[in-house]
Backbone bond lengths (Angstrom), bond angles and torsions (degrees), N, CA, C in turn:
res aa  C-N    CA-C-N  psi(-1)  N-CA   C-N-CA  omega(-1)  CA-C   N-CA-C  phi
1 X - - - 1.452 - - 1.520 111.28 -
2 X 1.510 110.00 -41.30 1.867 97.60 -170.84 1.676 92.50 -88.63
3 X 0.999 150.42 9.54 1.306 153.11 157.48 1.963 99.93 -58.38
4 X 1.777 101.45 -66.12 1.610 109.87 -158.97 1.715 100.62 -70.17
5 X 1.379 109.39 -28.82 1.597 128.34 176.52 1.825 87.73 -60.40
6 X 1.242 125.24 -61.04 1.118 91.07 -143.51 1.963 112.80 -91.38
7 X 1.739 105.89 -13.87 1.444 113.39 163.55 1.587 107.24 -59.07
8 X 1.555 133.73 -48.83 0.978 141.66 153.01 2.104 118.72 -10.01
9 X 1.312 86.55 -61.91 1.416 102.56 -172.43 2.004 104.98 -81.15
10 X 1.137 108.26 -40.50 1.676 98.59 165.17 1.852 109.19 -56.68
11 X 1.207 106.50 -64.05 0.948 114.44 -171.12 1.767 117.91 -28.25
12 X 1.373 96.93 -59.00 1.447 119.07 169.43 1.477 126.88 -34.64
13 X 1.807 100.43 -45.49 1.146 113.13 169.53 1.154 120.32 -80.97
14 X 1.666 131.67 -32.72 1.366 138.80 165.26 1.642 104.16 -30.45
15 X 1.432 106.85 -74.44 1.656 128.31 176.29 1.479 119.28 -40.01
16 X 1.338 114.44 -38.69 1.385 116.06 -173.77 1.695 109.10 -73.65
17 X 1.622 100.92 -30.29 1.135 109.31 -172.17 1.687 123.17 -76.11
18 X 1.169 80.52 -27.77 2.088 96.11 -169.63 1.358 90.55 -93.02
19 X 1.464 129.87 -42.37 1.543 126.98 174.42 1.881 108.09 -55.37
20 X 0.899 112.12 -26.91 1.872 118.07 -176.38 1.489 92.95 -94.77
21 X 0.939 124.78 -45.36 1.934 120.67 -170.12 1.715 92.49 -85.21
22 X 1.207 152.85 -33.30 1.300 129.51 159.15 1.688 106.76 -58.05
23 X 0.875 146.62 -44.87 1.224 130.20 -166.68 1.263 110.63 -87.59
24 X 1.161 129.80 5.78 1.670 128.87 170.55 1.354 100.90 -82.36
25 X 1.443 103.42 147.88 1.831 110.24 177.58 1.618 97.63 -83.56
26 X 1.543 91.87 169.28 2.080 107.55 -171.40 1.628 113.96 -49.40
27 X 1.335 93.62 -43.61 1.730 104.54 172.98 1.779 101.22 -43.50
28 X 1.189 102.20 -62.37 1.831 96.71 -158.66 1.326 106.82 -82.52
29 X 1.480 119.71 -16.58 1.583 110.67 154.04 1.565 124.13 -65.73
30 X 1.421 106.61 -36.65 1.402 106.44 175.50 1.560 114.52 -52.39
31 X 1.685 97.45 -59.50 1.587 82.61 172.03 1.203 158.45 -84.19
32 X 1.868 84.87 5.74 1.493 87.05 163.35 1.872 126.32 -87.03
33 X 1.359 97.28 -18.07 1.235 101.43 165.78 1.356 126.06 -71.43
34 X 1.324 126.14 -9.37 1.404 151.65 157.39 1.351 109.58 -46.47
35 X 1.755 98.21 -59.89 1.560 100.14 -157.84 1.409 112.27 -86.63
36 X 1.739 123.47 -14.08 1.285 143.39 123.71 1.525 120.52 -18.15
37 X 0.791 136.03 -41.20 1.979 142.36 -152.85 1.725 74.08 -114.94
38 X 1.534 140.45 -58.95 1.046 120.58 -157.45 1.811 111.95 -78.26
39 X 1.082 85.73 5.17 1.827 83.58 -177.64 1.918 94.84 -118.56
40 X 1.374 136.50 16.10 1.052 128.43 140.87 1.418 87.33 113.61
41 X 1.624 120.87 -4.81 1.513 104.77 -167.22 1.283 118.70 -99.18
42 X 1.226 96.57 70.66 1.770 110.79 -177.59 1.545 131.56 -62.91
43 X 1.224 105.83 -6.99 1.656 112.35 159.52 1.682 125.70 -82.09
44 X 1.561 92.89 -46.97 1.693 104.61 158.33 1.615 103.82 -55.85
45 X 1.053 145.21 -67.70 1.245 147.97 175.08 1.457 128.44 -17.57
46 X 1.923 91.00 -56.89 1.313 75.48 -165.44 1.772 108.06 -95.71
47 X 1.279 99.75 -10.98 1.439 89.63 -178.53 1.707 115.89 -71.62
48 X 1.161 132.52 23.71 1.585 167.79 178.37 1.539 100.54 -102.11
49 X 1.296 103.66 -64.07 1.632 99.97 -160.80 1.808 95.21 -71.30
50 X 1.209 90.51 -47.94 2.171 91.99 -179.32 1.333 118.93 -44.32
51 X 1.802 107.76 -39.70 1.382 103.78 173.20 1.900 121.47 -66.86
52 X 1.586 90.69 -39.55 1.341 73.23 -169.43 2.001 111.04 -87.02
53 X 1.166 117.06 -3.69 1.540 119.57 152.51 1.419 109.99 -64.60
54 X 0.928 135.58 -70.33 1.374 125.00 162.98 1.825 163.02 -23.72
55 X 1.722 69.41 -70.02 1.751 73.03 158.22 1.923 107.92 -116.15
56 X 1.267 117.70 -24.71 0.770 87.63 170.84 1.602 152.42 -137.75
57 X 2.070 77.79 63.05 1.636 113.42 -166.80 1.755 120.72 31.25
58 X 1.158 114.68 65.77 1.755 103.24 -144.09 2.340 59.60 -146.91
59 X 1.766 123.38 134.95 1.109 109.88 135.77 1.799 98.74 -164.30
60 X 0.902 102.76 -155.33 1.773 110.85 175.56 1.333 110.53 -179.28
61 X 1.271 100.17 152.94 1.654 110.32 -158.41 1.493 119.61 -45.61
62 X 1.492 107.89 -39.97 1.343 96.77 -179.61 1.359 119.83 -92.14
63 X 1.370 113.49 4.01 1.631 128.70 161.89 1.586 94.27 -59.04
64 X 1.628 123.84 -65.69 1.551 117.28 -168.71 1.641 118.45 -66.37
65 X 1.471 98.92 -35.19 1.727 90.91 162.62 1.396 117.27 -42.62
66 X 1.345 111.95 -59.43 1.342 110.70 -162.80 1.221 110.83 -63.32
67 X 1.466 129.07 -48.18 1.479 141.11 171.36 1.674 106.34 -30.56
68 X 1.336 120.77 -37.87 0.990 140.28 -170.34 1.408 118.08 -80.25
69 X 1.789 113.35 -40.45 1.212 93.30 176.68 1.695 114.75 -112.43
70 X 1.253 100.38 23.85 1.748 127.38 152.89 1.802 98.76 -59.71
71 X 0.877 100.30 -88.15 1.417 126.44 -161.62 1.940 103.41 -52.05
72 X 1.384 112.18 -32.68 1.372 106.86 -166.97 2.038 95.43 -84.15
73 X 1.191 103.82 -32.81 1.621 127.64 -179.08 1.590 103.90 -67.29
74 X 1.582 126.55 -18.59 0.939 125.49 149.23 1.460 141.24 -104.44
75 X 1.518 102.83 27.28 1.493 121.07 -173.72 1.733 113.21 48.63
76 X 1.087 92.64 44.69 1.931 97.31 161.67 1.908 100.91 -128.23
77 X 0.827 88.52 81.11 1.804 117.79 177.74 2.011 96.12 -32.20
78 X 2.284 76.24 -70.71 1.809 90.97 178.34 1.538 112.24 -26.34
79 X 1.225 121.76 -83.57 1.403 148.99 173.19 2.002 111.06 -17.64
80 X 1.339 96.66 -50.44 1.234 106.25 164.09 1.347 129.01 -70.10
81 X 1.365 121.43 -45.80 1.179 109.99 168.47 1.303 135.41 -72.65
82 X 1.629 113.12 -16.64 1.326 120.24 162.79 1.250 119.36 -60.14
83 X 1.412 138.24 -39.12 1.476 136.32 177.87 1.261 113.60 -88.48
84 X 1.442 125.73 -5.55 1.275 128.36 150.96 1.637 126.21 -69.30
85 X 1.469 107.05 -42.16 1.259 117.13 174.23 1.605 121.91 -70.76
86 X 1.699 98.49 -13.69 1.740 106.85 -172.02 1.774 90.54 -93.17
87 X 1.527 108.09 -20.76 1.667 102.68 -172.39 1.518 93.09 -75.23
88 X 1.147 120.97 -26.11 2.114 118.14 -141.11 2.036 73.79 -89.26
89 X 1.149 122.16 -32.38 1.503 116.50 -162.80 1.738 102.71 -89.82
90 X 1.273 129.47 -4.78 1.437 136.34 167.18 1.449 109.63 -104.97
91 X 1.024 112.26 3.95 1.717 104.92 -166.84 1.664 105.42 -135.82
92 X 1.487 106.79 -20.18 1.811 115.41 -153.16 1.663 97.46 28.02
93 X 1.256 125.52 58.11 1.782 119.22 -170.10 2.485 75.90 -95.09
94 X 0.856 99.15 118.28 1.888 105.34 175.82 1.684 105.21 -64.42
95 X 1.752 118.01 -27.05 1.224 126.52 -161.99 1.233 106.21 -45.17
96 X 1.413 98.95 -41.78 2.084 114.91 -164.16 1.217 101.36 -73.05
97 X 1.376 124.55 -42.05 1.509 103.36 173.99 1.312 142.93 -34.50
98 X 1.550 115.97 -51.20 1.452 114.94 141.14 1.402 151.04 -31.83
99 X 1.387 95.05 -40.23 1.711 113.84 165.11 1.704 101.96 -72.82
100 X 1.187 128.03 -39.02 1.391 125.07 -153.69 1.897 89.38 -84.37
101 X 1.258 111.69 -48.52 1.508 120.33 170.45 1.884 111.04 -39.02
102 X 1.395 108.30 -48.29 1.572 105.99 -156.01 1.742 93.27 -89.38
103 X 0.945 108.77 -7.93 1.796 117.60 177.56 1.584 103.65 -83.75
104 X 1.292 118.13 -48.20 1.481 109.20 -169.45 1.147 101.30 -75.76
105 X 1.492 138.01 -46.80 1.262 147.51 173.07 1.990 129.51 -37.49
106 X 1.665 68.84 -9.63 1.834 94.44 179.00 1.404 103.73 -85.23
107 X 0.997 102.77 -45.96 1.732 97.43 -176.25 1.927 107.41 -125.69
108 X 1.347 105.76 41.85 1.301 111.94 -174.27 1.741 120.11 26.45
109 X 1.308 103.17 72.50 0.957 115.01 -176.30 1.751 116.45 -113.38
110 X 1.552 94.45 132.77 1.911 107.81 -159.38 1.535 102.65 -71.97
111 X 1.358 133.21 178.67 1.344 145.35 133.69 1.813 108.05 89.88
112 X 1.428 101.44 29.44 1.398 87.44 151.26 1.241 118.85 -170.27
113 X 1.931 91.04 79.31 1.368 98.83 175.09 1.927 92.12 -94.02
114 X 1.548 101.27 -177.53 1.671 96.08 -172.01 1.361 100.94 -139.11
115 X 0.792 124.85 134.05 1.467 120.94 175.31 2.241 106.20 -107.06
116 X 1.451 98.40 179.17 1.264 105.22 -177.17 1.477 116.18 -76.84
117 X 1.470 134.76 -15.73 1.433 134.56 134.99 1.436 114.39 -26.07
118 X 1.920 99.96 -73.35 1.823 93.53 -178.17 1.044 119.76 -45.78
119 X 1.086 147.84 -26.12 1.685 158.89 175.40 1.225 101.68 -35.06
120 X 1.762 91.24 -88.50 1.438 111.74 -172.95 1.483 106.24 -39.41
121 X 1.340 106.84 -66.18 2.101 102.87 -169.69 1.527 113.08 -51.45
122 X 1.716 118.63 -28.80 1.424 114.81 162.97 1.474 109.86 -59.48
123 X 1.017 122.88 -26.58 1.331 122.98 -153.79 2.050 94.56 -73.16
124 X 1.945 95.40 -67.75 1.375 97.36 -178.23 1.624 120.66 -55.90
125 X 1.521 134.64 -23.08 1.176 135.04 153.88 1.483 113.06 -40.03
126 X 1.447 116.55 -63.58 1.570 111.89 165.98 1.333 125.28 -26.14
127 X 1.513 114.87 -69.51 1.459 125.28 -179.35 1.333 94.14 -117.42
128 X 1.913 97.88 60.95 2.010 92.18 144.95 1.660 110.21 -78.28
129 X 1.127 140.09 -36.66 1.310 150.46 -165.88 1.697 100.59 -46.55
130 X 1.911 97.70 -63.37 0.997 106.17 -177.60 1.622 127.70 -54.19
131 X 1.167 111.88 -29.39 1.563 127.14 -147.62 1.984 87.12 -100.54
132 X 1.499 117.39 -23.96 1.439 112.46 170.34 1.459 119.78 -82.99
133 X 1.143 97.26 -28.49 1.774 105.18 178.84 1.790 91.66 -79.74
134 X 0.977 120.59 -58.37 1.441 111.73 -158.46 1.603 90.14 -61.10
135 X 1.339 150.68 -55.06 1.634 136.84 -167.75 1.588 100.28 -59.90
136 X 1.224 126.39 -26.04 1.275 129.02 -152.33 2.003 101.91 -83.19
137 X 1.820 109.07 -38.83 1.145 123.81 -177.06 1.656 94.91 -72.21
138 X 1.382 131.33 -65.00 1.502 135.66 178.39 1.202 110.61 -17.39
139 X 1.820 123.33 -60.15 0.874 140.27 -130.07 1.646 89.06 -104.31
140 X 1.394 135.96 -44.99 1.433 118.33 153.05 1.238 117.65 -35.99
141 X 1.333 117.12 -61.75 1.604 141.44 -155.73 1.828 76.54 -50.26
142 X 1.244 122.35 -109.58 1.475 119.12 179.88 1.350 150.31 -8.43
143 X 1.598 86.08 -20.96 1.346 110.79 168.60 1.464 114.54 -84.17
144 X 0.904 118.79 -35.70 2.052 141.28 -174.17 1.345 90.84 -79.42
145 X 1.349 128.91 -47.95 1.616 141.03 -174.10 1.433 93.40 -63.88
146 X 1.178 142.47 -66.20 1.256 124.68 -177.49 1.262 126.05 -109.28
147 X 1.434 126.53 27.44 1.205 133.40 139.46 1.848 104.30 -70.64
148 X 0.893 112.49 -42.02 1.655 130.66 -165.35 2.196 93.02 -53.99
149 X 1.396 87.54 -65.19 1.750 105.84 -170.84 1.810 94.57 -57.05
150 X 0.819 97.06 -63.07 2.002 98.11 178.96 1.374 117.64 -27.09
151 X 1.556 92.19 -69.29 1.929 92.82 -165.71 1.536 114.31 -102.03
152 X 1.462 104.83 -2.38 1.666 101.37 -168.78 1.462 97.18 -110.49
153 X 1.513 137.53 -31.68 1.443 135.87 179.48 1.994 110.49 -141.72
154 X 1.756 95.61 41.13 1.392 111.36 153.80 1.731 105.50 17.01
155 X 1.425 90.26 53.17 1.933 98.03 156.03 1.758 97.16 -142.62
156 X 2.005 77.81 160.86 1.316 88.02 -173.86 1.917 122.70 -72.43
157 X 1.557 136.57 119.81 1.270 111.95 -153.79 1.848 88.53 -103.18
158 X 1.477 102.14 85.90 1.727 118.47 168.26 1.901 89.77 -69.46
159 X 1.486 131.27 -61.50 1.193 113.30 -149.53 1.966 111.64 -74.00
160 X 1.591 115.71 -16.22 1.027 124.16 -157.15 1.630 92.11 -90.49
161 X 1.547 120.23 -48.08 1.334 105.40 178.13 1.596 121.91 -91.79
162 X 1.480 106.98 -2.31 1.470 102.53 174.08 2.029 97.42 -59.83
163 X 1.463 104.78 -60.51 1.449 103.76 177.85 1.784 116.08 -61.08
164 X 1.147 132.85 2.64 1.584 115.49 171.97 1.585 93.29 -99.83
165 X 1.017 126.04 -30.83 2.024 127.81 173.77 1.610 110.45 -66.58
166 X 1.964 130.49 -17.29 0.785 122.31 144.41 1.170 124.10 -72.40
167 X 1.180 119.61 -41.41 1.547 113.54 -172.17 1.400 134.43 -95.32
168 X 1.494 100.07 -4.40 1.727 115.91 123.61 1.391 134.25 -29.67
169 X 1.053 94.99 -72.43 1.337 109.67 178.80 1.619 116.94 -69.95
170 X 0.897 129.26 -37.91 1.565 132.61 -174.79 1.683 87.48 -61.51
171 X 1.804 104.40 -54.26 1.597 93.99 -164.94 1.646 114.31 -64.01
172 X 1.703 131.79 -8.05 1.112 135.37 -143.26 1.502 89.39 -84.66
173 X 2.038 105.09 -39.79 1.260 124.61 -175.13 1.051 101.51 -63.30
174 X 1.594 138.81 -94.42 1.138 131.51 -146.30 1.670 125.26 -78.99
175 X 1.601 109.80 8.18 1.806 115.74 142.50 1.403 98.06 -75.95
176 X 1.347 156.39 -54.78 1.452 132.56 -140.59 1.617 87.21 -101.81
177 X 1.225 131.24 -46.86 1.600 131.70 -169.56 1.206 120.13 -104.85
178 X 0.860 124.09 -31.55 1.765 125.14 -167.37 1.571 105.80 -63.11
179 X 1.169 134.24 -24.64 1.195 121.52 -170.00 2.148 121.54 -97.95
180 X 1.467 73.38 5.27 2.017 95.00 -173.54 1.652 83.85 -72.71
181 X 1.122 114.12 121.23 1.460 146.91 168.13 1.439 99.20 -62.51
182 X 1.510 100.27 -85.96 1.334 127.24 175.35 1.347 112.25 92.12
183 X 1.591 116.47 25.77 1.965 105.63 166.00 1.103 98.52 -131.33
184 X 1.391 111.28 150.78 1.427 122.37 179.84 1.653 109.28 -132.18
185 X 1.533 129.77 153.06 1.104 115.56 160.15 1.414 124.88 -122.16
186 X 1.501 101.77 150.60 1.753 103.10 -168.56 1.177 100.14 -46.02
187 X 1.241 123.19 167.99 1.854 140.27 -147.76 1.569 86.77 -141.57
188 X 1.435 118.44 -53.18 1.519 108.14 -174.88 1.405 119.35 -134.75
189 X 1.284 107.09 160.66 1.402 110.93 -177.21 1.559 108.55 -62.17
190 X 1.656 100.76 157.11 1.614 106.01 155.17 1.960 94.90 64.87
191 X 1.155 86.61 55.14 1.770 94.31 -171.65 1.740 93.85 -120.73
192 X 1.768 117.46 114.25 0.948 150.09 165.04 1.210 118.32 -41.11
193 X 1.691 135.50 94.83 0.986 123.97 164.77 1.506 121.34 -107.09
194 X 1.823 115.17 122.16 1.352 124.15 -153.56 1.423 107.88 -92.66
195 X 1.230 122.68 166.99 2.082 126.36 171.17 1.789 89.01 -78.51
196 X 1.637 141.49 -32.18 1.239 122.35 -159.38 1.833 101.20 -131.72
197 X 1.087 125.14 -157.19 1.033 152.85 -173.10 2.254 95.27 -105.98
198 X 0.807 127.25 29.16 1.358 132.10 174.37 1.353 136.39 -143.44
199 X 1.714 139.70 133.77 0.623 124.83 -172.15 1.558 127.06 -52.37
200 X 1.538 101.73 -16.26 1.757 117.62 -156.76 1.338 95.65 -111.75
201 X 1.171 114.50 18.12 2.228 123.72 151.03 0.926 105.17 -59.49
202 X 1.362 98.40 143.19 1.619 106.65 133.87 1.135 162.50 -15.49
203 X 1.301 139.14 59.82 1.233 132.26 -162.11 1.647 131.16 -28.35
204 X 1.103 129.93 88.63 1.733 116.97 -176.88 1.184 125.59 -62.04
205 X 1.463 107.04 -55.02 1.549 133.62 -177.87 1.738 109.77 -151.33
206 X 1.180 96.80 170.87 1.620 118.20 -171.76 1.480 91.17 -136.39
207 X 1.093 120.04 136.32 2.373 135.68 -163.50 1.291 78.11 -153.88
208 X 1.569 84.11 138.11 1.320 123.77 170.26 1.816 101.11 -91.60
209 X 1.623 113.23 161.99 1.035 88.41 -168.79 2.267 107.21 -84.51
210 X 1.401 109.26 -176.80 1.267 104.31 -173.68 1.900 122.34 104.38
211 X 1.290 102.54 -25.59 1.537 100.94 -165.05 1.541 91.71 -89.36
212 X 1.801 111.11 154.08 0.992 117.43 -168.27 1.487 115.73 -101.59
213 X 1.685 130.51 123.05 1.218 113.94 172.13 1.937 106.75 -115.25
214 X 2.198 82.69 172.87 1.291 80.26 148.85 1.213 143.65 -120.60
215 X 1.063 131.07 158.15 1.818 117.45 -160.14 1.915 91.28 -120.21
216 X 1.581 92.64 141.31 1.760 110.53 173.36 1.682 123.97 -104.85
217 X 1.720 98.37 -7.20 1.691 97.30 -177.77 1.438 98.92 170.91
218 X 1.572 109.16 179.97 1.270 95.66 -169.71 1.742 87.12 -138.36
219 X 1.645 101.64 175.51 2.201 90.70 -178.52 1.722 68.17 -155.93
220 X 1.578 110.49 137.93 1.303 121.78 158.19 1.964 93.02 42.07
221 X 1.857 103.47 -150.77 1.388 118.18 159.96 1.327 125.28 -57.45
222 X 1.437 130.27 21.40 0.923 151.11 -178.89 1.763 128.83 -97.27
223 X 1.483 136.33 117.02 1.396 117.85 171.35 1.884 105.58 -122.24
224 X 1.014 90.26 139.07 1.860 89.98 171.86 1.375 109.94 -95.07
225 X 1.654 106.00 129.50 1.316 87.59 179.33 2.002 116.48 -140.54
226 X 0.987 146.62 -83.84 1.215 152.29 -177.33 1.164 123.28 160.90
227 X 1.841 122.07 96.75 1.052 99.00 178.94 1.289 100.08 -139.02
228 X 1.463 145.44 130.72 1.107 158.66 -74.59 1.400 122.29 -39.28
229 X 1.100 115.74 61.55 1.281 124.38 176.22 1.585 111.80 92.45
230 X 1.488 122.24 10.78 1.389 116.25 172.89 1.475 103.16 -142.73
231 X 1.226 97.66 168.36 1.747 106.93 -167.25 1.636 93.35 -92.16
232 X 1.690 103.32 162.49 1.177 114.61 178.38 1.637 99.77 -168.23
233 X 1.015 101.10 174.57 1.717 104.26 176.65 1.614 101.10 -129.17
234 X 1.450 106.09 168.81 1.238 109.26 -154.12 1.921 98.57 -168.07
235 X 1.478 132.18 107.16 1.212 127.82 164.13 1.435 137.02 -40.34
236 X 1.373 116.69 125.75 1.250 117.37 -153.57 1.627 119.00 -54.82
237 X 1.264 88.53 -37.27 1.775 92.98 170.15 1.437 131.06 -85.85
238 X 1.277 110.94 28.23 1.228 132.69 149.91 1.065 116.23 -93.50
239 X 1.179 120.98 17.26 1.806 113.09 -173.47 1.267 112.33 -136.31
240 X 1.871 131.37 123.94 1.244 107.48 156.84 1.547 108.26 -104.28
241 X 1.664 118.19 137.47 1.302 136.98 154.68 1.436 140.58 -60.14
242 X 1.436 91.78 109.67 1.732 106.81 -171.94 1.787 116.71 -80.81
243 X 0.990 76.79 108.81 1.722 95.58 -171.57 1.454 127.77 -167.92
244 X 1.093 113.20 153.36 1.980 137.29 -175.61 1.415 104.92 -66.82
C-alpha cells in the first residue's frame, strides 16, 4: 500500500504539473523552458520548446539555437541542423552558416552549400509580412491614383492601373507561392532514393539521415526532388521540412 500511495502521490504531482503548464500561454512556457535550459535541464527543456514549435507554431531565435544545441549535444547532427536552418531562415543572421557548414562536414553531409541568391530569398522570407503589406498598400495607392485621374481630371488612368494589375498579381504570387522554401532534410537513415514515384523503381541512392535536399512537388506518398543534379523520388516520411 505505501508503495501504490506513494506512485499515486508522484503521479498526482506529474498531473498537476502538466495540467498548470498546459494552461499557461507560449510566453510563460517559453520562459519556463528558458529557465529549464539555464539550469542545465535540457531534456525538460526541450520537450517544451518541441511542443510549442510544433503544435503550437509559437518560437524565437534563441528558442531554435538552443533546440539546436540540445540536439547537436546529443549527437543528432540531423536535428541540429534543422533548427539551425529554421533560425538562418528567421534571422538571414549568415553567422550560422558556418556552424551549419562545420556540422555537415562532421558526417560529410551534402546540400548545404549557400550561395548569395540564398541570402537574398532568406532575406525576403524575413520581411515576407513586410514585402505583402507593402504590395498590398501600392496596390490601393494605384487604385485612388486612377480612380482620382477618371472622375476628378476625366483621363484615361492606363499607367495607374496597368501598375495596380502588376502589383496584384506579384502579391497573388507571393501569398499562394512565395513562401515554398522547398528543402527538406532526410529524417532517417538508409532512406531510398528511387528513378520514379514507385516502390518497384529504381534505386538511385541510399542517404543517411541529415543531408539536405531539394524537393519540386509531391504525387500521393511521393516527393520529387533533386539530388545531385538528377531527379529522384523519395517518401514523404522521410522528410523533415524546412520552413516558417
Amino acid at each position: 500500500m505505501c508503495k501504490k500511495a506513494t506512485v499515486l502521490f508522484i503521479f498526482s504531482l506529474w498531473y498537476a504539473g502538466a495540467t498548470a503548464l498546459a494552461q499557461t500561454s507560449p510566453e510563460q512556457k517559453l520562459e519556463y523552458a528558458d529557465s529549464l535550459f539555464t539550469a542545465k535541464k535540457y531534456t525538460e527543456s526541450y520537450e517544451i520548446y518541441d511542443h510549442l514549435l510544433e503544435v503550437e507554431n509559437v518560437s524565437s531565435p534563441a528558442m531554435l539555437l538552443r533546440m539546436a544545441f540540445i540536439r547537436e549535444g546529443l549527437g543528432d547532427l540531423s536535428g541540429a541542423l534543422y533548427y539551425l536552418n529554421t533560425y538562418y531562415l528567421k534571422t538571414a543572421d549568415r553567422r550560422v552558416l558556418s556552424k551549419m557548414e562545420e556540422l555537415a562536414k562532421k558526417k560529410q553531409l551534402e546540400g548545404y552549400e549557400f550561395t548569395d541568391f540564398d541570402f537574398l530569398l532568406t532575406n525576403f522570407y524575413k520581411y515576407f509580412n513586410t514585402i505583402t503589406y507593402g504590395l498590398l498598400a501600392l496596390s490601393v495607392l494605384m487604385l485612388s491614383l486612377a480612380w482620382y485621374q477618371k472622375t476628378k481630371r476625366q483621363q484615361k488612368p492606363l499607367l495607374p492601373a496597368t501598375l495596380m494589375l502588376v502589383f496584384l498579381t506579384i502579391l497573388f504570387y507571393t501569398l499562394n507561392f512565395g513562401r515554398s522554401y522547398n528543402k527538406a532534410i532526410i529524417a532517417e537513415s538508409n532512406t531510398y532514393l528511387m528513378s520514379g514515384p514507385s516502390a518497384g523503381a529504381e534505386v538511385i541512392d541510399i542517404l543517411d539521415k541529415g543531408h539536405r535536399i531539394q524537393y519540386n512537388g509531391k504525387k500521393d506518398v511521393w516527393v520529387k526532388i533533386t539530388w545531385k543534379e538528377k531527379t529522384a523520388f523519395v517518401k514523404r516520411d522521410k522528410l523533415r521540412y524546412v520552413g516558417l
